[in-house]
CHARMM internal coordinates of N, CA and C (Angstrom, degrees):
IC EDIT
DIST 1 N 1 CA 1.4405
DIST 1 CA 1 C 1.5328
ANGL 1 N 1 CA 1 C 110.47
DIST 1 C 2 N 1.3444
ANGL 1 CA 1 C 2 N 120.06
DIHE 1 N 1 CA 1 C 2 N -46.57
DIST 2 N 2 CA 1.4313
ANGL 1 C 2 N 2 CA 114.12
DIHE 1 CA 1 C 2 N 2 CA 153.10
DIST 2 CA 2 C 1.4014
ANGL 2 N 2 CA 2 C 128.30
DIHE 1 C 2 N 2 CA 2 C -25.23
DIST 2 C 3 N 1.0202
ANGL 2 CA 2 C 3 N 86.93
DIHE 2 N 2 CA 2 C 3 N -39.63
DIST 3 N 3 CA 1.4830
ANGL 2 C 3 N 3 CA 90.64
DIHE 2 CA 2 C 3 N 3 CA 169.50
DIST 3 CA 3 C 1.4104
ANGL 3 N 3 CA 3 C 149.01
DIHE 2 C 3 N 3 CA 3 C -33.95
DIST 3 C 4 N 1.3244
ANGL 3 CA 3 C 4 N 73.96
DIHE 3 N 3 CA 3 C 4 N -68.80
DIST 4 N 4 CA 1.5981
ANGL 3 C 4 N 4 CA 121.70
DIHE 3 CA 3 C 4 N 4 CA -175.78
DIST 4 CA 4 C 1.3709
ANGL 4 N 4 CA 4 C 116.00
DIHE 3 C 4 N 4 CA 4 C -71.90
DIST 4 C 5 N 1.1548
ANGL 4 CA 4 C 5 N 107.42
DIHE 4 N 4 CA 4 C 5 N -11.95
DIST 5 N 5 CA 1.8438
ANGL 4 C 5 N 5 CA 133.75
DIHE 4 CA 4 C 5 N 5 CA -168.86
DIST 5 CA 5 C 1.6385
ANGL 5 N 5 CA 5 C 95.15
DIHE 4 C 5 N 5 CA 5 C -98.93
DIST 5 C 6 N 1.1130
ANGL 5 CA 5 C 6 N 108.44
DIHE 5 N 5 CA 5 C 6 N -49.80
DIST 6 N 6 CA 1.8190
ANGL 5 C 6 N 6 CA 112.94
DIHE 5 CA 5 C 6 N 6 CA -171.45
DIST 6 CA 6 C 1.4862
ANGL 6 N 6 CA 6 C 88.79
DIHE 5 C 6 N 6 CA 6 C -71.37
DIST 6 C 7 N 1.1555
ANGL 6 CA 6 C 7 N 133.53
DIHE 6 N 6 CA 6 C 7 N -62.71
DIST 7 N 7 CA 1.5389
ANGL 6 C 7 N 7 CA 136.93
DIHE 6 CA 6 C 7 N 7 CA 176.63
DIST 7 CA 7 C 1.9877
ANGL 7 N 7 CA 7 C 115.00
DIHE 6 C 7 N 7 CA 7 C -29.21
DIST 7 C 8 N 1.4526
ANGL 7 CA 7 C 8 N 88.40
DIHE 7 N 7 CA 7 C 8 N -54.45
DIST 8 N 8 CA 1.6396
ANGL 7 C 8 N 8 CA 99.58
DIHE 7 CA 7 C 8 N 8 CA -175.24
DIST 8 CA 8 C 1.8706
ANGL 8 N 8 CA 8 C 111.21
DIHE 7 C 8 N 8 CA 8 C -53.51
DIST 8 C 9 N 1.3551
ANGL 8 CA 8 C 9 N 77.64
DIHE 8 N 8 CA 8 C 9 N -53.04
DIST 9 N 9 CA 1.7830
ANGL 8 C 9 N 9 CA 101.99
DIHE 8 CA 8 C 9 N 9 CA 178.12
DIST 9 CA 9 C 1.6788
ANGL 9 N 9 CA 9 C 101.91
DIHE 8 C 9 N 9 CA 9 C -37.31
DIST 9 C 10 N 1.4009
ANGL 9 CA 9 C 10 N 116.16
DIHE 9 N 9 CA 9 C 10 N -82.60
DIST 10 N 10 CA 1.0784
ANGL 9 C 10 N 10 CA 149.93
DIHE 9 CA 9 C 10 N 10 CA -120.65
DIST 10 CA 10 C 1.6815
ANGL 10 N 10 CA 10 C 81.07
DIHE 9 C 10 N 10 CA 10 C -83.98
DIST 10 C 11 N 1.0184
ANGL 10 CA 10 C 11 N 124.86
DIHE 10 N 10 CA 10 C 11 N -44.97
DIST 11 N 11 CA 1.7441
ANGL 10 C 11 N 11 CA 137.06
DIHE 10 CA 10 C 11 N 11 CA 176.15
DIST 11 CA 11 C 1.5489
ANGL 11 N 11 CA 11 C 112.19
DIHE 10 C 11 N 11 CA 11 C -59.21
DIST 11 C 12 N 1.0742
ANGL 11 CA 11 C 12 N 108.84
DIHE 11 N 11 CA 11 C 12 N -62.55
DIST 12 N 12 CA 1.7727
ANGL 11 C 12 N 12 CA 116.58
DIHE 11 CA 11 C 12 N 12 CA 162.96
DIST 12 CA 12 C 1.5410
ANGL 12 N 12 CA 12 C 110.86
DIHE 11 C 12 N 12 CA 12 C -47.66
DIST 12 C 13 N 1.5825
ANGL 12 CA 12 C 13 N 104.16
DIHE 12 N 12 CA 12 C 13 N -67.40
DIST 13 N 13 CA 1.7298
ANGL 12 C 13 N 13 CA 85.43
DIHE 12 CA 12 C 13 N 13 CA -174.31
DIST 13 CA 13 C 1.4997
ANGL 13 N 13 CA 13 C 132.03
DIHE 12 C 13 N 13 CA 13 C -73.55
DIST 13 C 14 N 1.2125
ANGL 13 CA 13 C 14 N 121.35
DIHE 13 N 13 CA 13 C 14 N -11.23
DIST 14 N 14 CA 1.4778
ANGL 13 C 14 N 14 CA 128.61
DIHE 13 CA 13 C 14 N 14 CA -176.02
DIST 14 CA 14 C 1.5891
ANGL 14 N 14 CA 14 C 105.11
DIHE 13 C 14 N 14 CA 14 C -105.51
DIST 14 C 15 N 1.7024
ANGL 14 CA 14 C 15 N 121.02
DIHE 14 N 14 CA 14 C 15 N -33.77
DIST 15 N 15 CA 1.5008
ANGL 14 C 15 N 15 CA 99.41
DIHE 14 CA 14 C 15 N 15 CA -177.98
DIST 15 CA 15 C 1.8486
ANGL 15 N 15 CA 15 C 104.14
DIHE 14 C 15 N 15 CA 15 C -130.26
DIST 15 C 16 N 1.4467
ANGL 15 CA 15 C 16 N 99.32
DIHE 15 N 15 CA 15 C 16 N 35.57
DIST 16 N 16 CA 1.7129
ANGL 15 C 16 N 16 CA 84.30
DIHE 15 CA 15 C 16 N 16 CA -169.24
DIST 16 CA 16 C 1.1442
ANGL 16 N 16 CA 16 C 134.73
DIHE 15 C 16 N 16 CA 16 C 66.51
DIST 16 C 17 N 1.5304
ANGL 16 CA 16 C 17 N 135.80
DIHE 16 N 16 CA 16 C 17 N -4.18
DIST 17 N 17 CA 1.7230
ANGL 16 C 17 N 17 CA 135.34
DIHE 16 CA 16 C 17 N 17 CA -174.16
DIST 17 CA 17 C 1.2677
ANGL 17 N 17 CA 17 C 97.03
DIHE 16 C 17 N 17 CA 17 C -98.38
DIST 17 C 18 N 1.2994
ANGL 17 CA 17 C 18 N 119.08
DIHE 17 N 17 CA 17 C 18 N 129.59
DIST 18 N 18 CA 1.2174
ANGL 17 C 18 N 18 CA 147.34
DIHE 17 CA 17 C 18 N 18 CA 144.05
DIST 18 CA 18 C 1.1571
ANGL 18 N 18 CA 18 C 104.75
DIHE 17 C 18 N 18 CA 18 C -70.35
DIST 18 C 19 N 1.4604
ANGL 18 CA 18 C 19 N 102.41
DIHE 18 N 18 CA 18 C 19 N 142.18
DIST 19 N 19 CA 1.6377
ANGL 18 C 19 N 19 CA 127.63
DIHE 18 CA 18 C 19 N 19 CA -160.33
DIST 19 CA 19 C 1.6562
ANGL 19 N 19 CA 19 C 110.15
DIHE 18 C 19 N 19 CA 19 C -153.99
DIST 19 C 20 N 1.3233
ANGL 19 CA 19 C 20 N 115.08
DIHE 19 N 19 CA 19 C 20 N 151.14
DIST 20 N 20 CA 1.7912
ANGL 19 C 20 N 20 CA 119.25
DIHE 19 CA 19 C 20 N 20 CA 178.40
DIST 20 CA 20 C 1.3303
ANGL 20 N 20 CA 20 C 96.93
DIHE 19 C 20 N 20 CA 20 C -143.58
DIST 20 C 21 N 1.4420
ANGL 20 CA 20 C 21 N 92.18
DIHE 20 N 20 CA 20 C 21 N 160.77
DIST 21 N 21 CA 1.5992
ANGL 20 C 21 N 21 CA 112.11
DIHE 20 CA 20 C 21 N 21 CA 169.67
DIST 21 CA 21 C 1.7014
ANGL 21 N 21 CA 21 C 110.61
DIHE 20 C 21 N 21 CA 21 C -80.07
DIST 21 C 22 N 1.3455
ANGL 21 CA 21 C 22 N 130.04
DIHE 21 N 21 CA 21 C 22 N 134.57
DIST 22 N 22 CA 1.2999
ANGL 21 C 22 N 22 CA 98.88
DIHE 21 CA 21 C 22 N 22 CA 156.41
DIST 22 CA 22 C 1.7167
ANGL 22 N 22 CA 22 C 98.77
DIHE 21 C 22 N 22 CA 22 C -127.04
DIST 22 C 23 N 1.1086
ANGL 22 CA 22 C 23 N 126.40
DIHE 22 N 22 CA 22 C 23 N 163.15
DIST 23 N 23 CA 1.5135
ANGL 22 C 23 N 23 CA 139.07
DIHE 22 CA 22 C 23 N 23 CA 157.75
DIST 23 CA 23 C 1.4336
ANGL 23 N 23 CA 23 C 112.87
DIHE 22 C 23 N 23 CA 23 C -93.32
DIST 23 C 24 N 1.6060
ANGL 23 CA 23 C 24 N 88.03
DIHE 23 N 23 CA 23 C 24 N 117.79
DIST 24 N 24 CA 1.8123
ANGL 23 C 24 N 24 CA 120.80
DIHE 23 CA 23 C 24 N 24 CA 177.60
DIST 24 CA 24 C 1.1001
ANGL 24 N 24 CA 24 C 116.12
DIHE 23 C 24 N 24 CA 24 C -82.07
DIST 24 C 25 N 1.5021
ANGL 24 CA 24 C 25 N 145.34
DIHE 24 N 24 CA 24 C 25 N -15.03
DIST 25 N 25 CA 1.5542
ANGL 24 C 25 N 25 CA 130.82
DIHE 24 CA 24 C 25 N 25 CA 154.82
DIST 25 CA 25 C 1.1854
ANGL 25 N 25 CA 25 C 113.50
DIHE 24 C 25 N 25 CA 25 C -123.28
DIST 25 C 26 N 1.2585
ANGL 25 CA 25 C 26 N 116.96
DIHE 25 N 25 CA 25 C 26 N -165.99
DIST 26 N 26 CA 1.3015
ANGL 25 C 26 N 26 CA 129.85
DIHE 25 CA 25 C 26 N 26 CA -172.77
DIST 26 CA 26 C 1.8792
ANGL 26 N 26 CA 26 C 111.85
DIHE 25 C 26 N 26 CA 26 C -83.95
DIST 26 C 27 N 1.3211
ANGL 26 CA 26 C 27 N 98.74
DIHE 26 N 26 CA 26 C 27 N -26.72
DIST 27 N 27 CA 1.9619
ANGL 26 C 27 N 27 CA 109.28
DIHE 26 CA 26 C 27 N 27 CA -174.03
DIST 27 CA 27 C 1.6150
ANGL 27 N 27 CA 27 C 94.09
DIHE 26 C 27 N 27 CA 27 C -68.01
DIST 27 C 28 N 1.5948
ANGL 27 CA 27 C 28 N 113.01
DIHE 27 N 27 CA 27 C 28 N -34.77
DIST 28 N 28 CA 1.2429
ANGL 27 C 28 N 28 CA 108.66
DIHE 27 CA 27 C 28 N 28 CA 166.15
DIST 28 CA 28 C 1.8500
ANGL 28 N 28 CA 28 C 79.84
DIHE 27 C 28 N 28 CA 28 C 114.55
DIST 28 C 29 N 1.2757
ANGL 28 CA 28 C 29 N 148.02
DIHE 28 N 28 CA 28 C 29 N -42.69
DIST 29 N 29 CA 1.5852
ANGL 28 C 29 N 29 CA 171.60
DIHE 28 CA 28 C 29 N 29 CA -131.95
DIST 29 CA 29 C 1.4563
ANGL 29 N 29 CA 29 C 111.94
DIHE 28 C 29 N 29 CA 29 C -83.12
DIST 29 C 30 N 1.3703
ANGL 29 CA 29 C 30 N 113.84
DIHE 29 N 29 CA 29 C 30 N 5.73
DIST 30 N 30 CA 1.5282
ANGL 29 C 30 N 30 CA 120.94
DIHE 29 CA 29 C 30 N 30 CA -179.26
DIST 30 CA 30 C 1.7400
ANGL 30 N 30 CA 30 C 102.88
DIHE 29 C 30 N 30 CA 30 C -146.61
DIST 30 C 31 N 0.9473
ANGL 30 CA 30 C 31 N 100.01
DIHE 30 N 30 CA 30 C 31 N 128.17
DIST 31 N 31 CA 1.9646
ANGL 30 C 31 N 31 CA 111.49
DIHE 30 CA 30 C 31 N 31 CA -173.88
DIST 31 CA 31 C 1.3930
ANGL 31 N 31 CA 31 C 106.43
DIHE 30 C 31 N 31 CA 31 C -130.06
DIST 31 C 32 N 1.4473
ANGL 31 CA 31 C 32 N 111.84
DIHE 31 N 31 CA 31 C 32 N 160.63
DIST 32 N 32 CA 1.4258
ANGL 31 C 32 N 32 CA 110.38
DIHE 31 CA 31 C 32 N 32 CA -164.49
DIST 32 CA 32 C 1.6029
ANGL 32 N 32 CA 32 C 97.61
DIHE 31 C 32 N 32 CA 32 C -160.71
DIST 32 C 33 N 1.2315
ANGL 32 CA 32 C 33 N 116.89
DIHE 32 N 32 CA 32 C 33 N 161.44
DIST 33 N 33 CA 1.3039
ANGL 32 C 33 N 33 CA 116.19
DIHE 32 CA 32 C 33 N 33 CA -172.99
DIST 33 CA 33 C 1.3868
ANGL 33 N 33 CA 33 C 102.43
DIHE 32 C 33 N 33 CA 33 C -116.78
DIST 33 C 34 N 1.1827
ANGL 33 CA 33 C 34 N 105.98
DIHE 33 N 33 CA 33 C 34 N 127.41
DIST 34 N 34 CA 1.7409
ANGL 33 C 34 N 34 CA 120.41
DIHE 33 CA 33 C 34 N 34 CA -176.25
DIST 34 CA 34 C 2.0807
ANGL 34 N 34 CA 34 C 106.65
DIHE 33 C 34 N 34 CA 34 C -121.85
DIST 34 C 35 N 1.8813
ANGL 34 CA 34 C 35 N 73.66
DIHE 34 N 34 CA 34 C 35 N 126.17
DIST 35 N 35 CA 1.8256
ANGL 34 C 35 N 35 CA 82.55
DIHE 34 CA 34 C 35 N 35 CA -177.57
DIST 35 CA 35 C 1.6551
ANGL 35 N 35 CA 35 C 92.68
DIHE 34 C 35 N 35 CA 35 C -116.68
DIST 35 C 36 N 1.1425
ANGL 35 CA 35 C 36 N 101.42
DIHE 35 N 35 CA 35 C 36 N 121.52
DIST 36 N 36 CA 1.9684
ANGL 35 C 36 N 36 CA 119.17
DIHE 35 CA 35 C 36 N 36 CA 157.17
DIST 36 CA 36 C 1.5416
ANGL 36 N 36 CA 36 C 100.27
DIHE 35 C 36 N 36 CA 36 C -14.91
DIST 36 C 37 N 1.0631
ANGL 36 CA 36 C 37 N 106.94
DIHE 36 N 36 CA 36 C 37 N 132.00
DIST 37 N 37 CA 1.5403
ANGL 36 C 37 N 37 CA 119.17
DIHE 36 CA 36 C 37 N 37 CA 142.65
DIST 37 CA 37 C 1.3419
ANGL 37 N 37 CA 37 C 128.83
DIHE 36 C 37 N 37 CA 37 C -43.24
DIST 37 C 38 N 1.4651
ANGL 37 CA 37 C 38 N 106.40
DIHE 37 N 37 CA 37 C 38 N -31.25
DIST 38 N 38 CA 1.8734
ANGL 37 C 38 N 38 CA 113.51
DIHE 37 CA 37 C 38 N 38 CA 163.43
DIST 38 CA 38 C 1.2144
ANGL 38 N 38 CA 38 C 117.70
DIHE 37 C 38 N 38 CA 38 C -100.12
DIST 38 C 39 N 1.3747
ANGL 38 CA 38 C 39 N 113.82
DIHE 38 N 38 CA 38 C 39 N 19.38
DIST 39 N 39 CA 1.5596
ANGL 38 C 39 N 39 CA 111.68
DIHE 38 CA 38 C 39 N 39 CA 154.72
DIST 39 CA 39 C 1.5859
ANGL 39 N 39 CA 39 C 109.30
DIHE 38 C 39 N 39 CA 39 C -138.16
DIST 39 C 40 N 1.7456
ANGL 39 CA 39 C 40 N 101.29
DIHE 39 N 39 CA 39 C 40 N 40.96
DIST 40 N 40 CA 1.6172
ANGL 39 C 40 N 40 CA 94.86
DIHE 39 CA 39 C 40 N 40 CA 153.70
DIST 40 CA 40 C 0.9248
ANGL 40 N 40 CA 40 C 114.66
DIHE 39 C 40 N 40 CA 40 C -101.61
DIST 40 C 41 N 1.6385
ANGL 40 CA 40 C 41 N 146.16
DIHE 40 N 40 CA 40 C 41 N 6.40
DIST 41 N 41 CA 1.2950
ANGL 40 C 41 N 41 CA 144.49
DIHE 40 CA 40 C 41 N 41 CA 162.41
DIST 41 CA 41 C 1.6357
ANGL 41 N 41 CA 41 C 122.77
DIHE 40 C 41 N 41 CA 41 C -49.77
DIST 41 C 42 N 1.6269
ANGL 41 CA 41 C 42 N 78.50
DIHE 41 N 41 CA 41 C 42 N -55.37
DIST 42 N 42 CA 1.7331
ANGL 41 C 42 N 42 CA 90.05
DIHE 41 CA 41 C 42 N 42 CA 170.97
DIST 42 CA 42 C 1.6911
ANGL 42 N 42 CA 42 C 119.59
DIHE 41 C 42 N 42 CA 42 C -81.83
DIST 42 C 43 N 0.8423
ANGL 42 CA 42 C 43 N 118.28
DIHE 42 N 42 CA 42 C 43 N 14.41
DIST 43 N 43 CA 1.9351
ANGL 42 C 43 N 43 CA 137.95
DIHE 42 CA 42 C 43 N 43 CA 171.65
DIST 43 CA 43 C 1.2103
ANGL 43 N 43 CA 43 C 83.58
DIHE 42 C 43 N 43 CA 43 C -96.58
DIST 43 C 44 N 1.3855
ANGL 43 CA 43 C 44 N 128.92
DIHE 43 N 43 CA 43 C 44 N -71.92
DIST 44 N 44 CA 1.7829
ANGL 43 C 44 N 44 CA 123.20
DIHE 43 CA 43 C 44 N 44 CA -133.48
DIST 44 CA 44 C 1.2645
ANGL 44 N 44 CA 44 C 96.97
DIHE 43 C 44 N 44 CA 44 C -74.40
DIST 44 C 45 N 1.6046
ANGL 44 CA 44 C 45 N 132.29
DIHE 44 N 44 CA 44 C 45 N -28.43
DIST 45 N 45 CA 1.2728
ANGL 44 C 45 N 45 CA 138.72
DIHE 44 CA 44 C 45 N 45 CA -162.07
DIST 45 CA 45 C 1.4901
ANGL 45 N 45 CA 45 C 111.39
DIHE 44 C 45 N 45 CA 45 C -86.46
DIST 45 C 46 N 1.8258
ANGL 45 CA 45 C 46 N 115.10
DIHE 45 N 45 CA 45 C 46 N -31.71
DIST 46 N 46 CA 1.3544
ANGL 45 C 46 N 46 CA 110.52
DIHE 45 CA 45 C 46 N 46 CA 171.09
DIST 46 CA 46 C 1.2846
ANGL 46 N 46 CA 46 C 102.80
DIHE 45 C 46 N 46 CA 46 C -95.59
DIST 46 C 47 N 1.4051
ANGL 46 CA 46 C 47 N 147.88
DIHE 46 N 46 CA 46 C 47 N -14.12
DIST 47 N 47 CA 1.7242
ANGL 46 C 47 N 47 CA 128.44
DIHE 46 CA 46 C 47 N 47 CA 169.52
DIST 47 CA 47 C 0.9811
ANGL 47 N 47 CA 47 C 116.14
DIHE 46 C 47 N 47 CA 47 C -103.50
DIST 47 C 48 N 1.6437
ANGL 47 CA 47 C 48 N 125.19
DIHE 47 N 47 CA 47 C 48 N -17.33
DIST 48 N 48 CA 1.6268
ANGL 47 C 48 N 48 CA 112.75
DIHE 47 CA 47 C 48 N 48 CA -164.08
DIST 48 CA 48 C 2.0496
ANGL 48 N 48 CA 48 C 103.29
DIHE 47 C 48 N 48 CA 48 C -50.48
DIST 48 C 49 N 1.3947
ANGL 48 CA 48 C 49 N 119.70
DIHE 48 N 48 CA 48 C 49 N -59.76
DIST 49 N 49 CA 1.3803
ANGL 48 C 49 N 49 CA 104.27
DIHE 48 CA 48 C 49 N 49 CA -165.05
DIST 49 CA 49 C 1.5621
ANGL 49 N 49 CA 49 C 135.18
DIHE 48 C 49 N 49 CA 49 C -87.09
DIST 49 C 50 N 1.7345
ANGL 49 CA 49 C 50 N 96.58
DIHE 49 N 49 CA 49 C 50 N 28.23
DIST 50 N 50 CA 1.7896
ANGL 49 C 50 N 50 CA 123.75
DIHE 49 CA 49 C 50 N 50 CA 162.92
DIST 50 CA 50 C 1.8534
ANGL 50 N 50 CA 50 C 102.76
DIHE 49 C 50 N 50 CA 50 C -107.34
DIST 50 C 51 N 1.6409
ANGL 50 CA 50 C 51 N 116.81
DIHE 50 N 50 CA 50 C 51 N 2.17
DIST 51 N 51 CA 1.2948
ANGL 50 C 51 N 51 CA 95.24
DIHE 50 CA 50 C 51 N 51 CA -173.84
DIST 51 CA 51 C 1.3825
ANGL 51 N 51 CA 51 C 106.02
DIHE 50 C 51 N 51 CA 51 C -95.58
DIST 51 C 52 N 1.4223
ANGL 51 CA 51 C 52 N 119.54
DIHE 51 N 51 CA 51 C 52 N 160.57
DIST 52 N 52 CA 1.5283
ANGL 51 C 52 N 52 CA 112.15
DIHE 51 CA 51 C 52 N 52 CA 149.34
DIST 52 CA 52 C 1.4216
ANGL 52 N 52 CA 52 C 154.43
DIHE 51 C 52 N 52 CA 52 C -96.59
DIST 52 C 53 N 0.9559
ANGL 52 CA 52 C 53 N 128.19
DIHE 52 N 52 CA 52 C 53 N 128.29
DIST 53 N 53 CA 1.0980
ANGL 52 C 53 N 53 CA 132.71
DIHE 52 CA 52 C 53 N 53 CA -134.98
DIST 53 CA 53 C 1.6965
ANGL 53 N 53 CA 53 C 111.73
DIHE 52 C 53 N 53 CA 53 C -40.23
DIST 53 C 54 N 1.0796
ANGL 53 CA 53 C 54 N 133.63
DIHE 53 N 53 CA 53 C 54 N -14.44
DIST 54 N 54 CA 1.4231
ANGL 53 C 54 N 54 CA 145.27
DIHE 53 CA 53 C 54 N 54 CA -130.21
DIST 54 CA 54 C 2.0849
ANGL 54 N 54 CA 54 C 79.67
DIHE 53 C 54 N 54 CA 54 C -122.58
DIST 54 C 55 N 1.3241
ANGL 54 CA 54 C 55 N 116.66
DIHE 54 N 54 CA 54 C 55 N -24.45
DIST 55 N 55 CA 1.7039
ANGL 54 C 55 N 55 CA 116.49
DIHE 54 CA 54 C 55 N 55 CA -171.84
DIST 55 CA 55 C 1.5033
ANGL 55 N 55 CA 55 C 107.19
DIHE 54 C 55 N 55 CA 55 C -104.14
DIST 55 C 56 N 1.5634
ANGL 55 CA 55 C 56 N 126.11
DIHE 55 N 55 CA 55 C 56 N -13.15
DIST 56 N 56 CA 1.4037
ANGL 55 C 56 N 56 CA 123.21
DIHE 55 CA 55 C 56 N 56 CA -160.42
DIST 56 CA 56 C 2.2246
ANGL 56 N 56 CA 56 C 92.04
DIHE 55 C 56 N 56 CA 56 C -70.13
DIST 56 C 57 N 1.2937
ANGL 56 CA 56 C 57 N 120.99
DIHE 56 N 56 CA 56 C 57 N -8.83
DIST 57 N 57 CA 1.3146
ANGL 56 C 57 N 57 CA 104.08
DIHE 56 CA 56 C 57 N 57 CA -166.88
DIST 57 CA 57 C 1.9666
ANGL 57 N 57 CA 57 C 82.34
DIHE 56 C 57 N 57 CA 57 C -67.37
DIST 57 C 58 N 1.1890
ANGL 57 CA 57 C 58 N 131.16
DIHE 57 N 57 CA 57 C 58 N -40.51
DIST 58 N 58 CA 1.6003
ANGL 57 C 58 N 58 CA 140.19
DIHE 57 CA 57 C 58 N 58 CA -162.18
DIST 58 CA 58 C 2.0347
ANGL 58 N 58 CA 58 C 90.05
DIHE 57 C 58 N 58 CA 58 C -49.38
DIST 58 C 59 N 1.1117
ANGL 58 CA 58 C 59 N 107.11
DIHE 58 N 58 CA 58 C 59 N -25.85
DIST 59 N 59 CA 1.7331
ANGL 58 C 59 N 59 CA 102.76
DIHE 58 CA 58 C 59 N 59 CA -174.88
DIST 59 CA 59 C 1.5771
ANGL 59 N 59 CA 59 C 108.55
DIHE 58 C 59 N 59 CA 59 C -104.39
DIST 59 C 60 N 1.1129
ANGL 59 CA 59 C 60 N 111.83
DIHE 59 N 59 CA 59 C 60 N 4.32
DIST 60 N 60 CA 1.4964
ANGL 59 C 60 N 60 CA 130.14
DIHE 59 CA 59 C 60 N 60 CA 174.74
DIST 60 CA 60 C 1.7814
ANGL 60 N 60 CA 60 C 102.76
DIHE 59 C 60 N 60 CA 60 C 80.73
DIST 60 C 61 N 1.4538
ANGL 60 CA 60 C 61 N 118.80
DIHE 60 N 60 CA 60 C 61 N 24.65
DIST 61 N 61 CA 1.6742
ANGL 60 C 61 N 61 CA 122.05
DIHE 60 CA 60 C 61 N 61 CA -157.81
DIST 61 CA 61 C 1.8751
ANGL 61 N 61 CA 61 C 84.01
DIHE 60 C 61 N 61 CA 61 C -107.32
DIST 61 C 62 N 1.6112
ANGL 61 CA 61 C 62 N 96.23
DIHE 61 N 61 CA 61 C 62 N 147.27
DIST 62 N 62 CA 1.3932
ANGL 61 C 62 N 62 CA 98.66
DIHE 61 CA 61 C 62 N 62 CA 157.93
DIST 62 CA 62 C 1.6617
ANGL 62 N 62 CA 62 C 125.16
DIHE 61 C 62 N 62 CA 62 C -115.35
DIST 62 C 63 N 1.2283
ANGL 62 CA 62 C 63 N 113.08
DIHE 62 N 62 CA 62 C 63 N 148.37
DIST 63 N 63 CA 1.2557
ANGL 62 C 63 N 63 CA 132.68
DIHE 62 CA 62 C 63 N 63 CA -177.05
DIST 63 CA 63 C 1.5949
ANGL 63 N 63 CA 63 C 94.40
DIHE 62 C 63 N 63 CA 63 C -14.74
DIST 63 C 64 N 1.7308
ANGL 63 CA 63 C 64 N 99.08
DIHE 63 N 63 CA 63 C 64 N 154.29
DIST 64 N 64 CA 1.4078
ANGL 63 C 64 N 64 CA 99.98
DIHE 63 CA 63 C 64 N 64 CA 175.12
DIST 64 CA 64 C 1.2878
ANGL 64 N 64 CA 64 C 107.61
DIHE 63 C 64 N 64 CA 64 C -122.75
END
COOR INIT
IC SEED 1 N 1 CA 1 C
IC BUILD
C-alpha cells in the first residue's frame, strides 16, 4: 500500500491526476488504484501511444 501512496503522489504532482486507493475483497488484502472517470482524459492522453494495441480495451478504446 505504500506503494500505492508514492504512486498517488507522484501522479498528482507531475501530471495533475488524482488518484485513490480502493480495496478489492472482502479480507480487505488486495488494493488497486482507482482514477475518476474525469481524470481519464488526462491518462488516455499520457499512455494511449506507449500502449499496445491488445490493452487499449483497459482505457475503454477499441482496437485500431
Amino acid at each position: 500500500m505504500e506503494e500505492l501512496n508514492l504512486l498517488i503522489k507522484a501522479l498528482d504532482k507531475n501530471f495533475s491526476i488524482k488518484a485513490t486507493i480502493s480495496i478489492s475483497n472482502r479480507e480487505k488484502s488486495q488494493y488497486n488504484l482507482y482514477i475518476s472517470k474525469s481524470q481519464m482524459s488526462l491518462l488516455k492522453n499520457l499512455v494511449l501511444k506507449h500502449m499496445h494495441p491488445d490493452m487499449l480495451y483497459k482505457l475503454n478504446i477499441d482496437k485500431q
